[in-house]
C-alpha positions in Angstrom: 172.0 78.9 256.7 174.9 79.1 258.7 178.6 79.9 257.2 180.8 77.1 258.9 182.4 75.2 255.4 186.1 76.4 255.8 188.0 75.0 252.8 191.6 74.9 252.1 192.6 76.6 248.7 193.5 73.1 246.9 189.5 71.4 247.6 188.1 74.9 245.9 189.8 74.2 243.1 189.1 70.6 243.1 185.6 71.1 243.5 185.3 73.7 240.7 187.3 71.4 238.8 184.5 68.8 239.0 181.9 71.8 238.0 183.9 72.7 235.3 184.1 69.0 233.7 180.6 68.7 234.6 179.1 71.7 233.1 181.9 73.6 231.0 180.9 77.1 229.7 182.6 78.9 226.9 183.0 82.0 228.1 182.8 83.3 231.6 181.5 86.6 232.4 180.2 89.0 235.8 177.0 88.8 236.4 175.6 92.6 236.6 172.1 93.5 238.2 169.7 93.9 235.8 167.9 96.1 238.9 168.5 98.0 241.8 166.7 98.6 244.7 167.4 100.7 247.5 168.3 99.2 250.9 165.3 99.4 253.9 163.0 100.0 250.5 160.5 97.5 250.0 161.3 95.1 246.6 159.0 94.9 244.2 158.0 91.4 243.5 157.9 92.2 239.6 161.2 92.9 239.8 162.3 89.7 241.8 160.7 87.8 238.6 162.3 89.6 235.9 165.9 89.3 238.0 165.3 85.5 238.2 164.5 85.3 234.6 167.7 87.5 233.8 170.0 85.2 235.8 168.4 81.9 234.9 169.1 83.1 231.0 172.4 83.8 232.1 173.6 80.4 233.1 171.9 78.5 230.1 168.6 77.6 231.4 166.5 79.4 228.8 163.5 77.1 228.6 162.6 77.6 232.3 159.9 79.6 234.0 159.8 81.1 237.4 157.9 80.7 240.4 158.8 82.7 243.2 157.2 83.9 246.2 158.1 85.1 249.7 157.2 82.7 252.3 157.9 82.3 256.1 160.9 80.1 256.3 161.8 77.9 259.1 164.6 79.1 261.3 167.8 80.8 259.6 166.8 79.4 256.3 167.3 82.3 253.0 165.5 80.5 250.5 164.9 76.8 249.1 164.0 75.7 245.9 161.8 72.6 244.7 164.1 70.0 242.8 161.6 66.8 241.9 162.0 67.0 238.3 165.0 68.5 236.2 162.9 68.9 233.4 160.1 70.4 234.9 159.8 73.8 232.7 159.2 76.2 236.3 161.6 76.8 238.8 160.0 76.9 242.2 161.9 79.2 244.7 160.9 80.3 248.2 162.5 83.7 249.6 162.8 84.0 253.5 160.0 87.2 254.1 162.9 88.8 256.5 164.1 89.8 252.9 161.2 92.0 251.5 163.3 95.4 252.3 167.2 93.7 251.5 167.6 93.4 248.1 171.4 92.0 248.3 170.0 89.0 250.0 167.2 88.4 247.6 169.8 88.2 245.4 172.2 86.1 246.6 169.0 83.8 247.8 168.6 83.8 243.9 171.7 83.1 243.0 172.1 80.2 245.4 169.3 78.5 244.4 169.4 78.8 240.7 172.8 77.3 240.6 170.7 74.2 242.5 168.7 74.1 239.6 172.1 74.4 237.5 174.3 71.7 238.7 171.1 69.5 238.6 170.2 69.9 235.2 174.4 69.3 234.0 173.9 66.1 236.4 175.7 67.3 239.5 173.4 66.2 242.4 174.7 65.0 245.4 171.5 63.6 247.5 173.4 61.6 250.1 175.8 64.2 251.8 173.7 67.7 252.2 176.9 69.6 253.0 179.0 68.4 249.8 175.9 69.4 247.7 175.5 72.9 249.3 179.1 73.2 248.5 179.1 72.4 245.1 176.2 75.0 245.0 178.3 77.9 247.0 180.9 77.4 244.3 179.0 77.1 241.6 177.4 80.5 242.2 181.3 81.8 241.5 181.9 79.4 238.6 178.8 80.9 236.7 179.5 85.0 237.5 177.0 85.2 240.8 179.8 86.3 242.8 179.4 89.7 243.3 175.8 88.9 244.2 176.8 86.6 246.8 179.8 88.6 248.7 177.2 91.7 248.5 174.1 89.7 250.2 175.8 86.8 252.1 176.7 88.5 255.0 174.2 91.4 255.8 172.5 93.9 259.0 169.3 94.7 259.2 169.1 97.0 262.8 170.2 94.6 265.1 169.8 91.3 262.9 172.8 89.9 260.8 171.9 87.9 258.3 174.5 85.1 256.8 173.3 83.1 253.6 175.0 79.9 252.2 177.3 77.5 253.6 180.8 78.6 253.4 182.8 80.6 255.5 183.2 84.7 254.3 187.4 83.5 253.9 186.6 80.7 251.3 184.0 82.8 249.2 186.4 85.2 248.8 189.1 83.0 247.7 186.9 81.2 245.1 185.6 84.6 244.4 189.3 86.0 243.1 190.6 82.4 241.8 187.4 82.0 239.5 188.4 85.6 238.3 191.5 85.4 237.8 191.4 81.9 236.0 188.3 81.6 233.9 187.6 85.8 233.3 191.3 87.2 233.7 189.9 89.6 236.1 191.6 91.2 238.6 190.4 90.9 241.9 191.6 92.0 245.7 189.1 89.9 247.3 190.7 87.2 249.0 194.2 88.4 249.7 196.3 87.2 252.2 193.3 84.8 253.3 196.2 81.9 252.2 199.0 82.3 251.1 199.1 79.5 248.6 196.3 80.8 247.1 197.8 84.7 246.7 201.2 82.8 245.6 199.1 80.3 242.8 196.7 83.0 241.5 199.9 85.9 241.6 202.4 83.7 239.6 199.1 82.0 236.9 197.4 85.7 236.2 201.2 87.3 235.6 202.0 85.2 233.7 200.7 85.4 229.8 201.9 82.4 228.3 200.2 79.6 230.7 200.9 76.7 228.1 205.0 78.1 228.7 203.8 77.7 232.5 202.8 74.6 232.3 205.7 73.0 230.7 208.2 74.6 233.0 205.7 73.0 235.9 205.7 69.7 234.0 209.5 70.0 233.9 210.1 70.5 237.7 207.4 67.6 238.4 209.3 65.7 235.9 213.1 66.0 237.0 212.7 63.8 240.2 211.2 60.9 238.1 213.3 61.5 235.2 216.2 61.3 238.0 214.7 58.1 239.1 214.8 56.5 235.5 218.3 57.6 235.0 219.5 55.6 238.2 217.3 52.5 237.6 219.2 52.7 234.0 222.7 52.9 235.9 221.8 50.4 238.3 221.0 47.8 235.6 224.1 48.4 234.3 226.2 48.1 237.6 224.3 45.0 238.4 224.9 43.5 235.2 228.9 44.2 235.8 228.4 42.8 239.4 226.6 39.7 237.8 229.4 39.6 235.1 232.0 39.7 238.1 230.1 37.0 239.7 230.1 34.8 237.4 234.1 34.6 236.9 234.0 33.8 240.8 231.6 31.4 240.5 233.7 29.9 237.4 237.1 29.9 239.9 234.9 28.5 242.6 233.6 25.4 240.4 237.1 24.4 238.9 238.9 24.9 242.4 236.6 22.4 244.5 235.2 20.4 242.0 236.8 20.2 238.4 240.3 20.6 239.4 239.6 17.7 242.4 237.6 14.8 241.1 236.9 12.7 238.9 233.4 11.9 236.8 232.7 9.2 239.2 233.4 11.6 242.4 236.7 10.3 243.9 239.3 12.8 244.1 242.6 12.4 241.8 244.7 14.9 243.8 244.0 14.3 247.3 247.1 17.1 248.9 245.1 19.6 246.3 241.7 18.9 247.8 243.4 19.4 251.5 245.3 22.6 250.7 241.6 23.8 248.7 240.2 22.7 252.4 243.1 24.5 254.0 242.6 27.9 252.2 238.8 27.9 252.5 239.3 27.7 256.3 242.0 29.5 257.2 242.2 32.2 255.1 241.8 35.0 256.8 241.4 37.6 254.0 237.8 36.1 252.5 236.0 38.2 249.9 235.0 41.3 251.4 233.8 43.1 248.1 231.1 40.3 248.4 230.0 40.8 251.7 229.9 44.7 251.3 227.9 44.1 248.1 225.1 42.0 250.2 225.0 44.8 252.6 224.7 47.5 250.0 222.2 45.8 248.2 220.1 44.2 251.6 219.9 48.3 252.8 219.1 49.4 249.2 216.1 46.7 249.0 214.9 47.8 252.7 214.7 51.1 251.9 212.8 50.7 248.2 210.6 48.1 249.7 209.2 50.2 252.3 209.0 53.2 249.8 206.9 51.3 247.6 204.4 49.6 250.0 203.3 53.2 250.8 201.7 52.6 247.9 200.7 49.2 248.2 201.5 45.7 249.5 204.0 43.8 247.3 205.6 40.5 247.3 209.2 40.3 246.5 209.9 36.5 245.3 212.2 34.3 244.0 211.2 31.9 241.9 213.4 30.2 239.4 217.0 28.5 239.8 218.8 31.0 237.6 222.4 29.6 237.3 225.0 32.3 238.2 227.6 31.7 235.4 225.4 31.5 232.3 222.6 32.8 233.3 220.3 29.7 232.2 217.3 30.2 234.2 215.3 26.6 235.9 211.9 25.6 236.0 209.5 27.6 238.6 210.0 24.6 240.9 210.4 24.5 244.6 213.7 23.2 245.4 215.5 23.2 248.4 218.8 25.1 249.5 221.6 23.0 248.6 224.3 22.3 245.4 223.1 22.8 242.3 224.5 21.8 238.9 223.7 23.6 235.8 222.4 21.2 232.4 223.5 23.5 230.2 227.5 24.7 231.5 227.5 22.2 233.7 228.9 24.9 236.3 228.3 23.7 240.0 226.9 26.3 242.2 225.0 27.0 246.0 221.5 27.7 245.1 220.0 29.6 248.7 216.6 28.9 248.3 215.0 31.4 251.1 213.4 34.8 250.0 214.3 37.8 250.9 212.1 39.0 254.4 211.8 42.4 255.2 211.0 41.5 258.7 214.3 39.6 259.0 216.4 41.9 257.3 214.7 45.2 259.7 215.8 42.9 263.1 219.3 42.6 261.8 219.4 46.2 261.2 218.2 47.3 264.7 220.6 44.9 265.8 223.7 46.6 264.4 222.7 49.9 264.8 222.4 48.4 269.0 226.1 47.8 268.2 226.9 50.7 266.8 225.1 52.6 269.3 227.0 50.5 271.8 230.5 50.8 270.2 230.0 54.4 270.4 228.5 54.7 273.7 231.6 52.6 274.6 234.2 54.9 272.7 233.1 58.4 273.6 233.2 57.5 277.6 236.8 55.6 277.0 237.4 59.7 275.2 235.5 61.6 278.1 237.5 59.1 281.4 240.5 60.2 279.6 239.9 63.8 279.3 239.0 63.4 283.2 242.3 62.0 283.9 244.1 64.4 282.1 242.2 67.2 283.7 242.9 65.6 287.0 246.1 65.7 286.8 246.9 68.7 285.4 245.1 70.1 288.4 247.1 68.3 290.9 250.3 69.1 289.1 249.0 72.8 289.2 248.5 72.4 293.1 251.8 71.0 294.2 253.0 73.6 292.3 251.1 76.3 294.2 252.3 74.5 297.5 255.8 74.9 296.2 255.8 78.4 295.6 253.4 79.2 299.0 256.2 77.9 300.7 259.1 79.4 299.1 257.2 83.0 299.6 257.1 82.0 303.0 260.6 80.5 303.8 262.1 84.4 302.0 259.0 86.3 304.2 260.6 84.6 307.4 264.1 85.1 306.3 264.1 88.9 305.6 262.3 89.4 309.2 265.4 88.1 310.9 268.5 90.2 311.6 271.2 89.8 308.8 273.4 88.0 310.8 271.0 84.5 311.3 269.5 84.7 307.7 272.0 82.7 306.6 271.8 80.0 309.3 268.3 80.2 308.9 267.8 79.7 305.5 270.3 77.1 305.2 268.0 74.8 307.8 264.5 76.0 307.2 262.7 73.8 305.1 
């Protein structure tokens, strides 16, 4: 056996989850060595059978036999057991012969492959993947009180030989060692710490606390809050989409009587033709437009990009279109396909644009790398416009500062030439040195 399974804190307590539903137990308990034998002494082979009869009691297999035996076992194999028949009464285990003077490995040879036997008989038998199966067995020796018995004669020295039994690293036995403790026994254990510090943090907070039903609901509630959040704003989003809707529709109303109602007649000729041109006029040329529309599309085409791509992390949906719902009474039209175009409600009578294209993800992602090139251009653009003009400003600050300097070089020089002459030429001189 070699001890290479390293597992993270979260898949030991998954797998002893799955041991637990599989084979609960009422009351979990250490098991204590029924005998001890000294180390380097020889072990009795009566008192391998009685300790195997002990432990197989122990875990709920009452109705079995034993049949051990020492054997020579192929490379660094402990121990293996026979596992044809669950119901067969014996239980036929092999123990390596380099054990005959180490009880602590006979008996966490025993303990391993009694909990075979164990998950087998509770119907936890994993024949396809050897390494899952020996883990479920490593673990299950801690689930059912073998633990001690496994950190004692896992990992043992005879002269110059070490011998390590079972599959999982000496970190993860002594993490499932404390966690099964602390959980199922309320037993304090410092095997294990700092190993992970998830599982000191976990274990710590669950065994200091007394009320864990209080711990639970105070977990539930901080799981809770985010989706509870959620709920609240899908609430207050139905309502501010109902008032948009309810805003839309008086537009839509105002739209209808201004270039239809207002203009013509049942048979389609206009009565007021200067109205229809000045309605043409101000649809044109107006340079205001709704802009509390065109904001709301851009609000809402983010706010769908965002959500759609939050939820196909958790699978591929389709986001459709599929009826004519008219805008100003909300009467909603046959599943039909019908093209983009004007649309006249049967029941108001309202006229309205129906834009028959769905919404595209795709689409919608291009625009946005587009504008955010823009932006990323407009800004590129502004902060050189900001950084030329600080270099022109620092430019010519500089240049003021050096004719400045020139100026007063040369008046230090004009006074250190003056006060060299004799009194009498300073004047003259300084009146015609420049």
């Amino acid at each position: 056996m070699t001890q290479t399974i390293q597992l993270s804190f979260k898949e030991i307590v998954g797998y002893l989850c799955y041991i637990e539903q599989k084979a609960p137990r009422k009351q979990f308990a250490l098991y204590k060595a029924k005998h001890w034998v000294q180390f380097g002494s020889t072990v009795p082979f009566a008192t391998v059978l009685d300790e195997a009869k002990n432990m197989l009691e122990f875990v709920g297999l009452h109705n079995y036999q034993t049949d051990i035996k020492f054997a020579v076992l192929d490379g660094e194999t402990g121990g293996n057991i026979s596992l044809n028949d669950t119901m067969e009464p014996a239980v036929h285990i092999n123990i390596s012969n380099s054990f005959r003077n180490n009880w602590n490995a006979v008996l966490a040879v025993l303990a391993h492959e009694i909990c075979h036997k164990f998950l087998m008989v509770n119907g936890l038998y994993c024949s396809i993947d050897i390494s899952v199966n020996e883990t479920f067995v490593d673990l299950a020796t801690m689930y059912v009180g073998f633990g001690e018995l496994m950190l004692n004669g896992c990992d043992t020295k005879i002269g110059n030989i070490t011998y390590k039994l079972g599959y999982l690293t000496m970190d993860t036995y002594k993490v499932a060692y404390r966690l099964v403790c602390s959980v199922l026994g309320d037993i304090s254990s410092v095997h294990g710490m700092g190993v992970d510090v998830y599982a000191d943090e976990a274990i710590g907070r669950w065994s200091m606390n007394g009320d864990k039903h209080e711990l639970l609901k105070e977990c539930f509630v901080d799981k809770s809050q985010q989706l509870s959040e959620l709920t609240r704003n899908f609430a207050v989003m139905e309502q501010l989409i109902a008032q948009c809707k309810l805003g839309l529709s008086s537009t839509y109303n105002a739209l209808d009587k201004e270039f239809f109602r207002d203009l013509k007649t049942e048979d389609g000729t206009y009565v007021y033709k200067m109205a229809a041109f000045y309605t043409f006029v101000k649809a044109t040329f107006d340079s205001k437009g709704d802009d509390v529309t065109g904001e709301l599309n851009d609000i809402f085409n983010e706010a769908l990009y965002k959500a759609y791509i939050a939820c196909q992390k958790h699978g591929h949906i389709e986001l459709k279109q599929e009826k004519v719902t008219c805008p100003s009474c909300g009467t909603a039209g046959k599943a039909v396909k019908i093209e983009s175009g004007i649309v006249k409600c049967p029941k108001c009578y309202r006229t309205f644009y129906w834009k028959a294209d769905q919404w595209n993800c795709t689409r919608y992602q291009r625009q946005l790398e587009t504008q955010r090139r823009e932006e990323r251009v407009f800004f590129d653009q502004k902060v050189q416009k900001e950084v030329d003009e600080q270099v022109r400003d620092i430019r010519e600050k500089v240049n003021t500062e050096i004719e400045d300097f020139k100026k007063n070089e040369m008046a230090i020089c004009k006074a250190s030439i003056i006060k060299s002459m004799p009194r009498i030429f300073r004047w003259l001189v300084s009146k015609y040195l420049k």
